[in-house]
LUMFIKE-371084 format. One record per residue (C-alpha): x, y, z; residue in three letters; chain; residue number from 1. Coordinates in steps of 0.1 Angstrom, whole numbers, plus 5000, padded with zeros to 4 digits. Layout:
REM LUMFIKE-371084
[[X,Y,Z],ALA,A,NUM]
...
REM end
This chain:
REM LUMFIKE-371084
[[4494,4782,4831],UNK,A,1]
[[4525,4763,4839],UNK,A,2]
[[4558,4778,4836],UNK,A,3]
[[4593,4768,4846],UNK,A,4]
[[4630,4784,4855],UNK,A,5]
[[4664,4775,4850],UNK,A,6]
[[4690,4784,4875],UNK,A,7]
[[4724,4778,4877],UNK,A,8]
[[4742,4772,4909],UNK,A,9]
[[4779,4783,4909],UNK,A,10]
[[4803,4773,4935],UNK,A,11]
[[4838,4791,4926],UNK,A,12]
[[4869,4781,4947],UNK,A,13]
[[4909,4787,4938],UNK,A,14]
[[4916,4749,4922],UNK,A,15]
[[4879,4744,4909],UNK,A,16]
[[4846,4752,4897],UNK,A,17]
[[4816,4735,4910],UNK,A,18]
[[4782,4740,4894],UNK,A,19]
[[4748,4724,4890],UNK,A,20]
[[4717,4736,4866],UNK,A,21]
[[4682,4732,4882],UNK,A,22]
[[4649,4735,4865],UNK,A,23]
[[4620,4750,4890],UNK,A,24]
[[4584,4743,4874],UNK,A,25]
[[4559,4765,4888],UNK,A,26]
[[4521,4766,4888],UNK,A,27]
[[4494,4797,4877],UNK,A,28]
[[4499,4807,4910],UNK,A,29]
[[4537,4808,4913],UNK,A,30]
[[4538,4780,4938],UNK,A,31]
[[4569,4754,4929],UNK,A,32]
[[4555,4720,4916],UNK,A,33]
[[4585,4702,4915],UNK,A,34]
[[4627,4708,4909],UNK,A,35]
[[4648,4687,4886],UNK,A,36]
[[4689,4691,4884],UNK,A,37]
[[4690,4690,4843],UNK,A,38]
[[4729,4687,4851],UNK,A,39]
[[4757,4689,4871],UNK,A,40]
[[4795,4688,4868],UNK,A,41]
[[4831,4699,4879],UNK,A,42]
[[4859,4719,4866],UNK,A,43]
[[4893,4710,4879],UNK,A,44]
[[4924,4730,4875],UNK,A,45]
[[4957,4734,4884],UNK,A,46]
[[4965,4758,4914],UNK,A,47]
[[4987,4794,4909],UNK,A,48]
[[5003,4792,4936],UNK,A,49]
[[5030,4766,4948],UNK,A,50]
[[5017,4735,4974],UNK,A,51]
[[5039,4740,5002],UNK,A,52]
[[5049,4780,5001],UNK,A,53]
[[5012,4793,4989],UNK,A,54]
[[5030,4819,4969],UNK,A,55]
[[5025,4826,4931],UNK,A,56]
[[5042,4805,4906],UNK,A,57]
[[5059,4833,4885],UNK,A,58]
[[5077,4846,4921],UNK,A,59]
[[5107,4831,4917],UNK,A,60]
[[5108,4843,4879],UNK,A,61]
[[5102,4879,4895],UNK,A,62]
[[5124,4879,4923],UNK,A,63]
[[5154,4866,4896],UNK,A,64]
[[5143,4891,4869],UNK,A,65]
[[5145,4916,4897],UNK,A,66]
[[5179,4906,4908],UNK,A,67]
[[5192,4912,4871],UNK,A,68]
[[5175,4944,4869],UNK,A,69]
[[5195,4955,4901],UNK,A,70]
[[5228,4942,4889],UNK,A,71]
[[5226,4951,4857],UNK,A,72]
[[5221,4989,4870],UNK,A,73]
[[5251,4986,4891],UNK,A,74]
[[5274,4973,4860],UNK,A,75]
[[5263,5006,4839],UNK,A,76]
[[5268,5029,4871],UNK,A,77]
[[5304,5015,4870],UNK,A,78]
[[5308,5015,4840],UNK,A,79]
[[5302,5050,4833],UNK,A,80]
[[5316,5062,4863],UNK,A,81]
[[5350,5048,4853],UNK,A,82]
[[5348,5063,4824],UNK,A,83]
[[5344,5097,4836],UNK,A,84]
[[5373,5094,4857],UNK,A,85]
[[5397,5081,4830],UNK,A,86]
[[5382,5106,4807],UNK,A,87]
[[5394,5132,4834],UNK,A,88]
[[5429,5115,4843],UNK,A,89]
[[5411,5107,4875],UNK,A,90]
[[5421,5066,4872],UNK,A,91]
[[5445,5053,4848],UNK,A,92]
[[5428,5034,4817],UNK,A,93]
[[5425,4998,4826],UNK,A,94]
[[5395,4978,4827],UNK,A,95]
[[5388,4943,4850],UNK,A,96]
[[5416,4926,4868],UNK,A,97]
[[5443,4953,4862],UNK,A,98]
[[5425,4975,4874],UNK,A,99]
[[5416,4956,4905],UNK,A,100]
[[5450,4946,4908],UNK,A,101]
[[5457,4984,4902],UNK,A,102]
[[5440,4992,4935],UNK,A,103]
[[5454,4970,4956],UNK,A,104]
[[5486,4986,4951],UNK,A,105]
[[5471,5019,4964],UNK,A,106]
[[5465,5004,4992],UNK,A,107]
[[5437,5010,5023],UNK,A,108]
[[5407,5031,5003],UNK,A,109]
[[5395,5043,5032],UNK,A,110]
[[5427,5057,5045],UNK,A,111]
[[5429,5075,5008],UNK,A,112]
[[5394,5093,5018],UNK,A,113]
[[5401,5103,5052],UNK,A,114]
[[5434,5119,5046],UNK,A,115]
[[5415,5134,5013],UNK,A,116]
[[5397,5154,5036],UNK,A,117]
[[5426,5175,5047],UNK,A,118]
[[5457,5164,5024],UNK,A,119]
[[5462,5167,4987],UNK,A,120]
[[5460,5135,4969],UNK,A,121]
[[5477,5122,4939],UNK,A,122]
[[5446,5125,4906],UNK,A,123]
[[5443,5086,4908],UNK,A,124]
[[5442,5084,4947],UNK,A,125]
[[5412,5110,4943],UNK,A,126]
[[5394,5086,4916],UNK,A,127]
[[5399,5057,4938],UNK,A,128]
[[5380,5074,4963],UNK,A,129]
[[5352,5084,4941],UNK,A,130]
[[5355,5053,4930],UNK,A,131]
[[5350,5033,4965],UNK,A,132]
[[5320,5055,4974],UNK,A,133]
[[5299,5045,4945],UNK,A,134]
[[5306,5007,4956],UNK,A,135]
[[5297,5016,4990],UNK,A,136]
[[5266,5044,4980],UNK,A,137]
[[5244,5033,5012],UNK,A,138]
[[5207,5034,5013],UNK,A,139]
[[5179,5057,5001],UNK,A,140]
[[5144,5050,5012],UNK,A,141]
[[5112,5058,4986],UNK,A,142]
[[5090,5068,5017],UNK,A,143]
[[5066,5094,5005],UNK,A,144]
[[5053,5103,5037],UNK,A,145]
[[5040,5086,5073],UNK,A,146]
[[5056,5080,5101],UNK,A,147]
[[5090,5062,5103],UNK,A,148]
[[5095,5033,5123],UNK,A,149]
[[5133,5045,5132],UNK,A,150]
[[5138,5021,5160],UNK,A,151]
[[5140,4990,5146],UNK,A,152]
[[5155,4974,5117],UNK,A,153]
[[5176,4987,5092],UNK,A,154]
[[5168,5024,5100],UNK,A,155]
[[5172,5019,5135],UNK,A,156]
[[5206,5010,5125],UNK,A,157]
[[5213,5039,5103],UNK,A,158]
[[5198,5063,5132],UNK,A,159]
[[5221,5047,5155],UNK,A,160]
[[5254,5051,5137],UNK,A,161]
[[5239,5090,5123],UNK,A,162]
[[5239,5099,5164],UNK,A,163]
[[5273,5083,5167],UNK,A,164]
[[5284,5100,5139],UNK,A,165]
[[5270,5137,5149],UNK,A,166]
[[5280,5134,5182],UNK,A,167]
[[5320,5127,5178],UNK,A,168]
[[5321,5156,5148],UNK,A,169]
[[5331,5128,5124],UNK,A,170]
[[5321,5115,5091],UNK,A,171]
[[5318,5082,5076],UNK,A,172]
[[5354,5069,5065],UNK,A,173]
[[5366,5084,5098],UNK,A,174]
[[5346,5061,5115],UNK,A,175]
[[5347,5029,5099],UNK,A,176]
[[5384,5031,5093],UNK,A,177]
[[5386,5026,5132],UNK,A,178]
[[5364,4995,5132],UNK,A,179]
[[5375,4956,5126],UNK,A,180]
[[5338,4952,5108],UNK,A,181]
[[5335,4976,5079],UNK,A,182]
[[5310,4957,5056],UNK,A,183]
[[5281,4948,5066],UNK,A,184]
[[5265,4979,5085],UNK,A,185]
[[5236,4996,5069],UNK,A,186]
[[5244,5038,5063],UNK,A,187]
[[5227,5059,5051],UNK,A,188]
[[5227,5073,5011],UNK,A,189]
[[5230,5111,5028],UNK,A,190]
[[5264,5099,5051],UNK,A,191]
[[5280,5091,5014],UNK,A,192]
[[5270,5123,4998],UNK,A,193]
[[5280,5142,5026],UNK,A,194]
[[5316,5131,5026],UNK,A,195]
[[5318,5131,4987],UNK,A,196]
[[5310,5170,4990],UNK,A,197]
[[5336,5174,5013],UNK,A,198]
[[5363,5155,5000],UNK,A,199]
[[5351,5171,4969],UNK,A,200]
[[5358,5209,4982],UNK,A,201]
[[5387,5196,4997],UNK,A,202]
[[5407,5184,4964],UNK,A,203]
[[5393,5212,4942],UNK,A,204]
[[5412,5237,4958],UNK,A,205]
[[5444,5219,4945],UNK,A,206]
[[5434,5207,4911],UNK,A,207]
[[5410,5238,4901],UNK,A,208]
[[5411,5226,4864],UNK,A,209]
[[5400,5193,4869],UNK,A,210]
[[5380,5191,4895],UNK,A,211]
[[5356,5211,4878],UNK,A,212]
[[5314,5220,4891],UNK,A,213]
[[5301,5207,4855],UNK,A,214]
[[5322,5173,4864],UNK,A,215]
[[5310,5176,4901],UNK,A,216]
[[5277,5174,4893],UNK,A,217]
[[5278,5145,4862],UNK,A,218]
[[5298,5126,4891],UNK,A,219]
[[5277,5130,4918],UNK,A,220]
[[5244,5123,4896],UNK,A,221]
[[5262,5090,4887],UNK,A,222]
[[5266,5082,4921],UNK,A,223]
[[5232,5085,4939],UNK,A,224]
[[5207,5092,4916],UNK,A,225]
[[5180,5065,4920],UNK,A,226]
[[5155,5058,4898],UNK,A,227]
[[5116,5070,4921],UNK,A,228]
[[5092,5043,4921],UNK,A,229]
[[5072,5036,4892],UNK,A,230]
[[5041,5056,4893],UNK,A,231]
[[5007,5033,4896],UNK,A,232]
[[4985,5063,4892],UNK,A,233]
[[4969,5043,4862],UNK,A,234]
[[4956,5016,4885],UNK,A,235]
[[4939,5043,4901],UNK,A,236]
[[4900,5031,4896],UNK,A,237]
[[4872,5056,4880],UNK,A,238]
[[4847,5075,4899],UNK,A,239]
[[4815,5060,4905],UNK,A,240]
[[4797,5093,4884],UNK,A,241]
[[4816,5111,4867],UNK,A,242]
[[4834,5077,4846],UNK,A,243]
[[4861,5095,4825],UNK,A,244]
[[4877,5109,4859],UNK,A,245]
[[4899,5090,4887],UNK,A,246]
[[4890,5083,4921],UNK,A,247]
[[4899,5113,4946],UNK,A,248]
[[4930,5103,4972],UNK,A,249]
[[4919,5100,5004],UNK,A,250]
[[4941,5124,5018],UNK,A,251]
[[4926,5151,5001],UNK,A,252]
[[4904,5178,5024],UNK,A,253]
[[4872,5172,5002],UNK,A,254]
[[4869,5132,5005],UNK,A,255]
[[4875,5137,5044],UNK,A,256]
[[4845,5161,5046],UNK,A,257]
[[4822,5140,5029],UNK,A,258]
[[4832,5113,5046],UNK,A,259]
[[4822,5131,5076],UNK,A,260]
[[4790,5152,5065],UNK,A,261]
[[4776,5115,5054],UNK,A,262]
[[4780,5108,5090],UNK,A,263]
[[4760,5135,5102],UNK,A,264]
[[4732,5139,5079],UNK,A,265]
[[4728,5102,5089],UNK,A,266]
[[4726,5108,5127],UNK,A,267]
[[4691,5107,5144],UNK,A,268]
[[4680,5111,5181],UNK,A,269]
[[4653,5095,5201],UNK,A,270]
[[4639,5110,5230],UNK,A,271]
[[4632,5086,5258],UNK,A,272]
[[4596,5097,5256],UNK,A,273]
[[4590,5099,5218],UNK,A,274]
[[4595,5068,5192],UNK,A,275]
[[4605,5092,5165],UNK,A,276]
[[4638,5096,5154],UNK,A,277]
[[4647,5129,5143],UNK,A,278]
[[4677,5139,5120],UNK,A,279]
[[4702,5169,5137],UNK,A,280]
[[4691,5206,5129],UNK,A,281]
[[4715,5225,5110],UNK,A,282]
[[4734,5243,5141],UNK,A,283]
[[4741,5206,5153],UNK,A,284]
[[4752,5195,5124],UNK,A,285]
[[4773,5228,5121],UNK,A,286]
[[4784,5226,5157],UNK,A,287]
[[4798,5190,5147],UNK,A,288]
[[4815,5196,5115],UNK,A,289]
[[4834,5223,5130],UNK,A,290]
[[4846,5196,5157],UNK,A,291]
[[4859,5172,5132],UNK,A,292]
[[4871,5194,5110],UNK,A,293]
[[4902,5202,5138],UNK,A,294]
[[4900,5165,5154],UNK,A,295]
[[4907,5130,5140],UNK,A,296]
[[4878,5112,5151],UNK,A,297]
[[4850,5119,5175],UNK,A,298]
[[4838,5092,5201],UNK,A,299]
[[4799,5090,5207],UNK,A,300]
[[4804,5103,5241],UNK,A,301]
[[4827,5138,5232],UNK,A,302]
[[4795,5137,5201],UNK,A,303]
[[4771,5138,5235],UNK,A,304]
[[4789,5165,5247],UNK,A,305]
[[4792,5185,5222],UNK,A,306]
[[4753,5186,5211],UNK,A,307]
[[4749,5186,5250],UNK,A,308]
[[4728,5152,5250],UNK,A,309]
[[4716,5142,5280],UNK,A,310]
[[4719,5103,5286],UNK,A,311]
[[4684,5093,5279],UNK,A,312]
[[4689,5104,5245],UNK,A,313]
[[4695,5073,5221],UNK,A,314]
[[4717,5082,5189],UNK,A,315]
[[4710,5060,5159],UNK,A,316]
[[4744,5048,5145],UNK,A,317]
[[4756,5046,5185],UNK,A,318]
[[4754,5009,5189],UNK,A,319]
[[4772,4999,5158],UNK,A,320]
[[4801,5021,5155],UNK,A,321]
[[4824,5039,5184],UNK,A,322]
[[4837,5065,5164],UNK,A,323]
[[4833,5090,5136],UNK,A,324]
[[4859,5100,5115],UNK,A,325]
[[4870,5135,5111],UNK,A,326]
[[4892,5153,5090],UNK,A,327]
[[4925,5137,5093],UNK,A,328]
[[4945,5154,5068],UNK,A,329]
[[4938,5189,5087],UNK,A,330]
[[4940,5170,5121],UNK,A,331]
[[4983,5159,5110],UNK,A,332]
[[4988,5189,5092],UNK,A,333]
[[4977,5210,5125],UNK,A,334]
[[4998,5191,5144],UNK,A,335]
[[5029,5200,5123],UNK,A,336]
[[5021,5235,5112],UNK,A,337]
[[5003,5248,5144],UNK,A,338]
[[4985,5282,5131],UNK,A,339]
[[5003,5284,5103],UNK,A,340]
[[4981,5261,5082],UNK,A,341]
[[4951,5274,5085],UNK,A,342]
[[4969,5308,5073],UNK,A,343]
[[4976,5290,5039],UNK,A,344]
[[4941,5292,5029],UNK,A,345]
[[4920,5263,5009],UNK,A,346]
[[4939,5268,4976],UNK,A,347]
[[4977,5267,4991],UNK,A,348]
[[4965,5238,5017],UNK,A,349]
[[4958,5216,4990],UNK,A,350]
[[4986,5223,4968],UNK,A,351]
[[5010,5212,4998],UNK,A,352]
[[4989,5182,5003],UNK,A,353]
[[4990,5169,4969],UNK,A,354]
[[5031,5178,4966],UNK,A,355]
[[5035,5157,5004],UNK,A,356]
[[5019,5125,4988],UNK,A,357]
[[5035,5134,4948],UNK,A,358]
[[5070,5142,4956],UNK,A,359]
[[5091,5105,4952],UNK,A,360]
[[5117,5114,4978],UNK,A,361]
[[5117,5131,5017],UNK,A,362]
[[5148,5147,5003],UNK,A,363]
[[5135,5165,4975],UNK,A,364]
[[5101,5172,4994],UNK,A,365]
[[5125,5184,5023],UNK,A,366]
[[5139,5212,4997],UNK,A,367]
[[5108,5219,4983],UNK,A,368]
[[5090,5228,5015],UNK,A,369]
[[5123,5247,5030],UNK,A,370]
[[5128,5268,4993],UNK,A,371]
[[5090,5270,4982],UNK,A,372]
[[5070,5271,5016],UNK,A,373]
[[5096,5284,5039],UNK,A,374]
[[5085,5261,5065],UNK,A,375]
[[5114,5266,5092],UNK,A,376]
[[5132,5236,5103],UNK,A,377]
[[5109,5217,5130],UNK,A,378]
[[5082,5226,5108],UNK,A,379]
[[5097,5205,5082],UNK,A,380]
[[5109,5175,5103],UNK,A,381]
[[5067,5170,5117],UNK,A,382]
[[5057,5175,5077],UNK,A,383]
[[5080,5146,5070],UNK,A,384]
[[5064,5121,5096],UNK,A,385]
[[5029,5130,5090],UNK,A,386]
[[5007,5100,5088],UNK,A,387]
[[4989,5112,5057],UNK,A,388]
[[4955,5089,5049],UNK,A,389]
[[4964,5065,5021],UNK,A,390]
[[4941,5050,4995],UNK,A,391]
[[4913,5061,4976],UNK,A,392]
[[4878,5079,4978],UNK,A,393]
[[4853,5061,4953],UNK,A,394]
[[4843,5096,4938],UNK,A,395]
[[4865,5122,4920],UNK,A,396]
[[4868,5156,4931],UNK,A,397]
[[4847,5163,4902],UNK,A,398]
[[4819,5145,4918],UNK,A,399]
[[4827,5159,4957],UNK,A,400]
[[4828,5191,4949],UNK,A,401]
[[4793,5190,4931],UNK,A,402]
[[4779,5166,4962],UNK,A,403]
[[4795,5178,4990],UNK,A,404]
[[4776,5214,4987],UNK,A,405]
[[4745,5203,4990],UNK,A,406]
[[4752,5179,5018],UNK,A,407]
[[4765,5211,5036],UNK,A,408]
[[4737,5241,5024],UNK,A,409]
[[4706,5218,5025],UNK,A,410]
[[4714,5184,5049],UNK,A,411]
[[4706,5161,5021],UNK,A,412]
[[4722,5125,5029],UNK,A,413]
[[4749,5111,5002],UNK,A,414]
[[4718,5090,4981],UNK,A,415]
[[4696,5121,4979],UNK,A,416]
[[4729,5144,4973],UNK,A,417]
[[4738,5122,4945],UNK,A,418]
[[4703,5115,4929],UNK,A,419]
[[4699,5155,4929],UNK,A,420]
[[4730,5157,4906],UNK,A,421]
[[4729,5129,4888],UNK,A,422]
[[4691,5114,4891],UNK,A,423]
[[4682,5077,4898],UNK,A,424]
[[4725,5066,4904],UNK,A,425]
[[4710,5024,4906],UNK,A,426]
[[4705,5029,4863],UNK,A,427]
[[4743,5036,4862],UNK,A,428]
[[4750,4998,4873],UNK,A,429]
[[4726,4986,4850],UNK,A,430]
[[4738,4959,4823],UNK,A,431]
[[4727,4947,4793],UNK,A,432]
[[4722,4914,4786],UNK,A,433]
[[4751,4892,4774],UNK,A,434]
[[4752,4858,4750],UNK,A,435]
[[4776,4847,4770],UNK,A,436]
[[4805,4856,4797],UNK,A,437]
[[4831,4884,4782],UNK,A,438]
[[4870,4883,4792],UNK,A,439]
[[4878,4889,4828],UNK,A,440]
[[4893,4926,4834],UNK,A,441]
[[4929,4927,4824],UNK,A,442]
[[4938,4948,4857],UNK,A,443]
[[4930,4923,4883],UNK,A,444]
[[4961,4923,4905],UNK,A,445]
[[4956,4888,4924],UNK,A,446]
[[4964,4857,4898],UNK,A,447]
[[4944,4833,4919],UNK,A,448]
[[4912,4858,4912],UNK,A,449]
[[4923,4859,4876],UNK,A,450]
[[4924,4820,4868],UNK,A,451]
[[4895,4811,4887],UNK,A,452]
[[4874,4840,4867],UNK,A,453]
[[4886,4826,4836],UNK,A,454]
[[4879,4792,4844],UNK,A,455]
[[4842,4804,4858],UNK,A,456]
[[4840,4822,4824],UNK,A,457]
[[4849,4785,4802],UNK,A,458]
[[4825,4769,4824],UNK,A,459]
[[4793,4792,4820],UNK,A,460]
[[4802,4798,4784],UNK,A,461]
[[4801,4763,4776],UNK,A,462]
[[4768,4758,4797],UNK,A,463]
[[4750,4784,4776],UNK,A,464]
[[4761,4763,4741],UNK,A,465]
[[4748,4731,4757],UNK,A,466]
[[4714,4740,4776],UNK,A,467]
[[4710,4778,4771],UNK,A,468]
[[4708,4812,4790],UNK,A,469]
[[4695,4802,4823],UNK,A,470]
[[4667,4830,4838],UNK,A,471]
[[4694,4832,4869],UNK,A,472]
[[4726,4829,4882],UNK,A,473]
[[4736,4822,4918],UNK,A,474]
[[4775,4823,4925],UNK,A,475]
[[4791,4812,4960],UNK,A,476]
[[4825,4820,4966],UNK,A,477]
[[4853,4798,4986],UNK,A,478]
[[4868,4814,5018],UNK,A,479]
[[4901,4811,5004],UNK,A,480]
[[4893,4831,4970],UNK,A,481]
[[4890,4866,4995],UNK,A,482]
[[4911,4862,5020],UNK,A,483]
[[4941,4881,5026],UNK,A,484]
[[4978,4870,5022],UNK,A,485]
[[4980,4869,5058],UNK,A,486]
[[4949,4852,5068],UNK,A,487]
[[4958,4825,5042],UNK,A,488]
[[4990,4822,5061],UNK,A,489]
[[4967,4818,5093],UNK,A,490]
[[4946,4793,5081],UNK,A,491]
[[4976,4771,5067],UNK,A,492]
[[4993,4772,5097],UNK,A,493]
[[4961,4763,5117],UNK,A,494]
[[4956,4733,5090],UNK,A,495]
[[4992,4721,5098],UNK,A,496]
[[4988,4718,5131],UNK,A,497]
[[4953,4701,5130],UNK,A,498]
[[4969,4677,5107],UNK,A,499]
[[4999,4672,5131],UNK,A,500]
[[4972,4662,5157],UNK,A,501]
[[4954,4643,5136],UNK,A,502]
[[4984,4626,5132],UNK,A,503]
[[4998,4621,5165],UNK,A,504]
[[4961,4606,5177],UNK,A,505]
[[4963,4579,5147],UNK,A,506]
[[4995,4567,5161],UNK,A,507]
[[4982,4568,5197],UNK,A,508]
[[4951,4541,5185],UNK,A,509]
[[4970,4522,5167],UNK,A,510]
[[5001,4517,5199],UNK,A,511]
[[4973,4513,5223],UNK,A,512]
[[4949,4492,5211],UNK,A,513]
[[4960,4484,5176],UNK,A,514]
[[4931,4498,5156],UNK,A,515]
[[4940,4502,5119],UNK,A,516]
[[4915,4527,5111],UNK,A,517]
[[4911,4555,5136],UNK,A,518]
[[4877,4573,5127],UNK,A,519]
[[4871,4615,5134],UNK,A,520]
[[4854,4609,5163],UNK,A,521]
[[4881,4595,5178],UNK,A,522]
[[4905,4619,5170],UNK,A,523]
[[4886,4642,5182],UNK,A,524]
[[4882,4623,5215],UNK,A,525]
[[4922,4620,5217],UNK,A,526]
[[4927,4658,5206],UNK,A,527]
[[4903,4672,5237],UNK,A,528]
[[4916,4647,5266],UNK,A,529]
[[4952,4663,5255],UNK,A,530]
[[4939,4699,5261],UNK,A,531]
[[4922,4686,5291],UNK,A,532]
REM end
């Protein structure tokens, strides 16, 4: 008996959507009989990002909303800064030009905060002061951890001046008061605070009743408070298994060992004179784990070492990767603590982990590991700079921690791990069937993705009204849909410059022999001789 298929072809790209429905008639035996295209068609819409700068429409909007945002912040610091120095009969009360025109009748401000360091001061020249270091506050990073790139840029600056600064005993205002070029220089938020506290403790020895700690500390949280990044901990994705929990950080001890024990129970050997492969005995595999547990990554050859392989011995996974991973949390954390982390113990070791990658700012973390851990000094300053894994296992720790222990006890690989636990894992990422194409996900972060799915989604949608559900779908995607910002940038710049060839050889025919229509042959001809 006869039968027939429909399958619609899908070719998906970031301005359009391409498809085609084909009918496949088949005999009794399953062999095809003949094909028909029932249909075919083309969905055109505008691009979301701009012609000439690839970037996303709304980025203008963003980087303006952004701007006000930022200003607007500044305008309420002042504001309520001023007010608690007039409150205090720290600045006179006079709001917008007169009070401008106010301090330029008291003259240099950075004269007034130098000589408040050892002189007493008139209440208002103290408020000017304040007043001159909260326009000029410096900058804070939001670094949780990693290491710094200190050499270049704006913190090669700042480390640059900081050296300067340490090494002539001076601080801030006594430096820049010397120099023609006072704006403009990048300092750092901690240079500020430090000579606020010190012209602080300088001018509350004369004005004990004014220059109070509860008005010390409502100042100075005024001043340099800054807001810690907005936490994305809800974009976090959901374990694989365990579906009401969120995916384990990376940096965690747990996703590093399973990352590595799948790696070893998927090792084999071949003798040269067998053609068996045979997976590692429990004392390699122990004798491993123990060796990336302490090191970063293990190369095949320290792997033949350490299982004392001779040469002839063929490893399975040898010709496609160099490396295995190891634990690379322990491996940074070593290096900073030295004996002293493996004292911690496994509770303790991943308390600090979790608060090195939680806490917003190195200052705070800084206090927190000097107060809480009692790290000592150098201890602190590697902590700071460790290079902590970022990113995101796909299981929770839920999941590892039922996983991992019988990858470790019994050998089993990650598939026969996880279908112990949680049976056959393939019926988890079965779906039912749909009438037609729901909503893209509301959490997709790239807008080009987003307005080519619901494009893709119009398209298939109206397909089913018109001719049905077809028995299959096949979907091909365009280069540009998953590449990265920075390959897109690649690829434009390599399309500009073919173009400027393309170009330049049109205008070479047409000089030379007066062709009006240059075909790509030709150009092609013209573009190789050049490179010749």
């Amino acid at each position: 008996m006869n039968f027939s298929r429909i399958i619609l072809g899908l070719d998906l790209g970031i301005t359009s959507v391409g498809w085609a429905l084909l009918k496949n008639s088949f005999d009794e035996n399953g062999e095809i009989l003949y094909q028909e295209i029932i249909a075919s068609g083309v969905r055109i819409f505008p691009a979301t990002t701009e012609a000439k700068t690839n970037e996303p429409k709304n980025h203008k909007r963003r980087n303006a909303r952004g701007t006000r945002r930022v200003l607007g912040r500044r305008r309420g610091r002042k504001s309520k800064l001023r007010n608690l120095l007039t409150e205090n009969n720290l600045l006179p009360k006079l709001n917008g030009q007169a009070l401008e025109k106010y301090f330029d009748e008291l003259g240099n401000p950075y004269k007034l905060r130098v000589s408040g360091l050892e002189e007493k001061l008139e209440p208002s020249d103290i408020g000017r002061a304040i007043y001159h270091l909260e326009k000029r506050r410096g900058f804070k990073s939001n670094r949780k951890s990693g290491e710094a790139k200190e050499d270049t840029g704006i913190l090669g600056e700042i480390k640059e001046l900081r050296e300067k600064l340490e090494e002539e005993n001076i601080i801030l205002s006594e430096f820049l008061i010397e120099q023609d070029k006072k704006r403009g220089r990048y300092i750092s938020r901690k240079m500020v605070e430090n000579e606020f506290e010190k012209l602080w403790s300088a001018q509350s020895k004369f004005y004990l009743e004014i220059l109070t700690d509860e008005l010390k500390s409502e100042i100075k949280q005024t001043i340099f408070f800054q807001r810690p990044l907005k936490l994305q901990r809800h974009l976090t994705g959901k374990c694989t298994f365990e579906t009401d929990k969120k995916r384990c950080d990376m940096a965690r001890q747990p996703a590093q060992r399973i990352r590595f024990w799948q790696d070893i129970n998927n090792l084999k050997l071949q003798d040269e004179d067998s053609i068996d492969w045979e997976f590692l005995n429990n004392e390699d595999r122990r004798k491993l784990a123990d060796e990336l547990e302490k090191k970063e990554k293990l190369e095949y050859k320290q792997i033949r070492k350490v299982l004392k392989l001779d040469e002839t011995v063929r490893i399975n996974l040898e010709e496609n990767e160099k490396k295995i991973k190891g634990n690379t949390t322990a491996y940074e954390m070593r290096k900073a603590l030295g004996k002293s982390w493996d004292e911690l113990g496994e509770d303790k070791q991943e308390r600090l982990i979790e608060e090195m990658f939680r806490i917003e700012f190195p200052e705070s973390l800084k206090e927190r590991l000097k107060e809480h851990w009692k790290f000592n000094d150098e201890q602190i300053e590697k902590l700071l700079k460790a290079n902590l894994e970022s990113g995101y296992s796909r299981l929770s720790l839920k999941a590892i921690t039922k996983i991992l222990p019988l990858m470790i006890e019994k050998g089993l690989r990650y598939d026969e791990a996880v279908t112990e636990i949680y049976g056959d894992h393939r019926k988890l990422f079965e779906t039912n069937s749909l009438d037609e194409l729901p909503e893209p996900p509301k959490d997709l972060r790239n807008p080009i993705v987003t307005k080519a799915l619901h494009e893709l989604r119009k398209v298939v949608n109206a397909i089913i009204r018109e001719y049905g559900k077809p028995a299959e779908i096949r979907v091909e995607l365009a280069r540009d849909l998953k590449m990265s910002e920075k390959q897109k940038t690649r690829v434009i710049q390599q399309q500009n410059e073919n173009k400027k060839a393309n170009e330049e050889a049109e205008d070479f025919y047409k000089k030379r022999f007066g062709l009006e229509r240059v075909s790509y042959d030709d150009k092609m001809k013209y573009r190789l001789w050049k490179e010749a």
